[in-house]
N, C-alpha and C positions, 0 to 999 in steps of 0.2 A: 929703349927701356921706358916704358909707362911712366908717369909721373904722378904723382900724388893728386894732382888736379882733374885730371884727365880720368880716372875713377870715381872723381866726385862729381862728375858733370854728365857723366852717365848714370847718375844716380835717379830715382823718383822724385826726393827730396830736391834737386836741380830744378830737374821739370818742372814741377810744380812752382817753384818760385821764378821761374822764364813765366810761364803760364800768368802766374795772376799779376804781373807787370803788364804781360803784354795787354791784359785785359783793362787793365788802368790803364794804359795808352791810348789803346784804341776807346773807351770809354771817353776819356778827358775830349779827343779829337773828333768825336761824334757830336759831343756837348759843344764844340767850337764850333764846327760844320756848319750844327743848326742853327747855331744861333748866328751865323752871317746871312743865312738864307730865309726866303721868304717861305713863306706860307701860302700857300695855293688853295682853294676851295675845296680839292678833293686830296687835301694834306700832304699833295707832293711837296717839295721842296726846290727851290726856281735858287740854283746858284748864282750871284752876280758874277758877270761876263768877267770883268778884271782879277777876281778870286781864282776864277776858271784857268783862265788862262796862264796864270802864275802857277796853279798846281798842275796843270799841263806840265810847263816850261822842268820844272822840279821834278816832275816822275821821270822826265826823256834824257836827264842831268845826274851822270855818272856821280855820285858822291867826291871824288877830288877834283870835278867842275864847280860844286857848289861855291856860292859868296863862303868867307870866314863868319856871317852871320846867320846864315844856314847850314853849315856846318858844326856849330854852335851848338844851335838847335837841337840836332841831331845827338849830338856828344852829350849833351844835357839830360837825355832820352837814355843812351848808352849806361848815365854812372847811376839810372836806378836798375837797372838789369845788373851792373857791377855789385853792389849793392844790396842787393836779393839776393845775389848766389851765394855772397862773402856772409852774409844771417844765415842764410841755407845750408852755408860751410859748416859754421859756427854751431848751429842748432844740433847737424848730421856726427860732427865729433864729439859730441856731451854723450 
């Protein structure tokens, strides 16, 4: 039997608030990126080596391998998607 959630997360109103979280996410993490990185002449971007290779080690890193400090992290990221939906809920039942 459907649950009352499970129609609201297929909603547009859902979408949309996944949507412009994840767009604040990935914006806030762009803003970070560049600002550890250098600037190159022809405005590439020169990652430092030790950055690199930590967000290597992190992509190749199932989520219940992660530290409790990057798990963290992550969870912190989760409760504005939580967050979004529950206004998105809120807004879609008025």
């Amino acid at each position: 039997m459907p649950h009352q959630s499970d129609d609201f997360l297929g909603t547009p109103a859902a979408l949309e608030a996944v949507a412009a979280v994840e767009h604040e996410r990935w914006a806030h993490w762009q803003r970070y990126l560049h600002d550890q990185c250098t600037v190159l002449e022809d405005g590439s971007l020169l990652i430092p080596s030790h950055l690199a290779k930590r967000w290597e080690r992190q992509i190749a890193t199932p989520y219940a391998e992660l530290s409790d400090e990057e798990k963290n992290s992550d969870r912190e990221q989760a409760h504005e998607y939580l967050a979004a939906l529950r206004q998105a809920a809120g807004d879609d039942l008025r």
